[in-house]
C-alpha positions, 0 to 999 in steps of 0.5 A, a space after each residue: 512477510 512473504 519472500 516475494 513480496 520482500 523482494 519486489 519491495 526491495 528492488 523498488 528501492 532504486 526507484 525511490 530516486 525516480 521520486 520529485 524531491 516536492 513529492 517525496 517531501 509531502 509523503 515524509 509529511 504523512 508518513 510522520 503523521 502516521 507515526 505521531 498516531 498511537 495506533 493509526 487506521 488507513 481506510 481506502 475507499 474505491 467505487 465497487 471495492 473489487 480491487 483498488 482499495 483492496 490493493 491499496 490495503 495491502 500495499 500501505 500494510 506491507 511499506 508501513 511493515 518494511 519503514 518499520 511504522 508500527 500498529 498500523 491497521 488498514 481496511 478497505 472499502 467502497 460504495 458498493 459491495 462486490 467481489 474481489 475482482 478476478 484480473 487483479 489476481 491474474 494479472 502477475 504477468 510482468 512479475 508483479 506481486 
């Protein structure tokens, strides 16, 4: 994974606290159903497919890569074929990967 990456995820850990109990139960649900699958496949769907499910893709690979929940693949998708929209990459602004 690359290092900035790892970083951001690694300080996201003290936010986990932020995190409703109620919440954090229901993502335990789906995570451990994820894991209950042979080789999972997450498909995100956003209208255009420019940045939301791209990001979405990409953000389930990298958190099932660092909970260490193996063989997941991820996909995007959308309702219209578009290209990958230019802000989403420009908008490192405030130190977001």
């Amino acid at each position: 994974m690359y290092q900035k990456l790892q970083s951001y995820i690694d300080d996201l850990d003290a936010l986990v606290n932020e995190i409703p109990d109620e919440r954090k139960r229901k993502l335990e649900e789906i995570a451990n159903y994820i894991r209950s699958k042979d080789q999972p496949k997450l498909t995100f769907i956003c209208t255009h497919n420019s940045r939301r499910s791209h990001l979405c893709q990409i953000w389930a690979a990298a958190i099932a890569d660092y909970f260490g929940i193996d063989n997941v693949e991820t996909y995007s998708g959308g309702t219209e074929a578009t290209a990958f929209n230019p802000r989403a990459v420009a908008g490192n602004r405030k130190g977001r990967v």
